[in-house]
C-alpha positions in Angstrom: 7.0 -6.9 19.6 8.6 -4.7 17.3 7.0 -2.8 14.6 6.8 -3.1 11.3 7.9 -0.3 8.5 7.2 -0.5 4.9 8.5 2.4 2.9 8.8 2.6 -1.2 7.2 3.4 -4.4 4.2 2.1 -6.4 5.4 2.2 -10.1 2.8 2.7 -13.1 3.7 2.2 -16.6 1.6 4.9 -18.1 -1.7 7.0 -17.3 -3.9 4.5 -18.0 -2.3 2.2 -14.5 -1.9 5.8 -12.5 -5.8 6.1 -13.0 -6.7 2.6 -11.5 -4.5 3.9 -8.5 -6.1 7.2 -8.6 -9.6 5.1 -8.6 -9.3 2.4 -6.4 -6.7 4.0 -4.0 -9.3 6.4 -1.1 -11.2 3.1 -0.5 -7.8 1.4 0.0 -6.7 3.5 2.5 -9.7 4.0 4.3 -9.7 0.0 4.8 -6.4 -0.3 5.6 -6.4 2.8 8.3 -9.5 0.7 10.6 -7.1 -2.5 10.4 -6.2 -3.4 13.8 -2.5 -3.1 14.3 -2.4 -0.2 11.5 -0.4 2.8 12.9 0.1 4.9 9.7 -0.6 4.4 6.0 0.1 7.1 3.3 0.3 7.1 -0.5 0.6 10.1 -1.8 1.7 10.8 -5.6 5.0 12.0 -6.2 6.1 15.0 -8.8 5.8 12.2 -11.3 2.4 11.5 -11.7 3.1 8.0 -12.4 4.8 6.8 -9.4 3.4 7.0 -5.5 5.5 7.1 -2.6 3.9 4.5 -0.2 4.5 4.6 3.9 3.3 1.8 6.4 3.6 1.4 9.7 1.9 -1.9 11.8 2.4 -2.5 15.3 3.8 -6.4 14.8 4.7 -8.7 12.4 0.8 -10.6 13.0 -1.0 -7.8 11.9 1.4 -6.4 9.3 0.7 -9.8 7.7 -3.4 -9.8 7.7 -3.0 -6.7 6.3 -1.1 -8.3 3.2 -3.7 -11.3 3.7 -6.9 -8.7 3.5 -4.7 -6.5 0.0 -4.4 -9.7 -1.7 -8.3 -10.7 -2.2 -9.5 -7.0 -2.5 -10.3 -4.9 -5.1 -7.7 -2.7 -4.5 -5.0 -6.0 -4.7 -7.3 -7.3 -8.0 -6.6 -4.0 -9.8 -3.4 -3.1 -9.2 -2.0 -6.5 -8.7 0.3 -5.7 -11.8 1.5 -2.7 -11.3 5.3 -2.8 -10.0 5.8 -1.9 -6.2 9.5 -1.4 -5.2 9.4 -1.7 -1.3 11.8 -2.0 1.3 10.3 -3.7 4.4 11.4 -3.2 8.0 10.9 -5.4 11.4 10.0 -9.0 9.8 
């Protein structure tokens, strides 16, 4: 098993998308740290407050993928689902 890295930005268009990021984003975390397989997860806002540099690590490729599975049907997925993510992805 190899892990899996995920490493890149989340993109808003203006304040108004930065705010639903800024509102839905400690819940996503905290939900996404407890997943089984997790290793690291950080989003942290860059120097421009409308783009987030976002880190991942999952121990495999299985739970790097019910981690997408869970993000698709949450809140977190629902609200930002529109927002532009530019991500490189390592170890599929």
């Amino acid at each position: 098993m190899s892990n899996v890295f995920l490493s890149g930005q989340l993109v808003c268009r203006d304040r108004h998308e930065a705010a639903i990021v800024a509102q839905f984003l400690p819940l996503h975390i905290e939900l996404t740290r407890a997943e089984q397989g997790c290793l690291s997860f950080e989003v942290n806002v860059t120097e421009n407050p409308l783009v987030w540099q976002v880190d991942e690590q999952f121990e495999d490729a299985a739970s790097f993928r019910a981690h997408q599975q869970r993000v698709s049907g949450s809140a977190w997925g629902r609200a930002t689902g529109d927002i532009a993510r530019r991500y490189e992805i390592v170890g599929l």
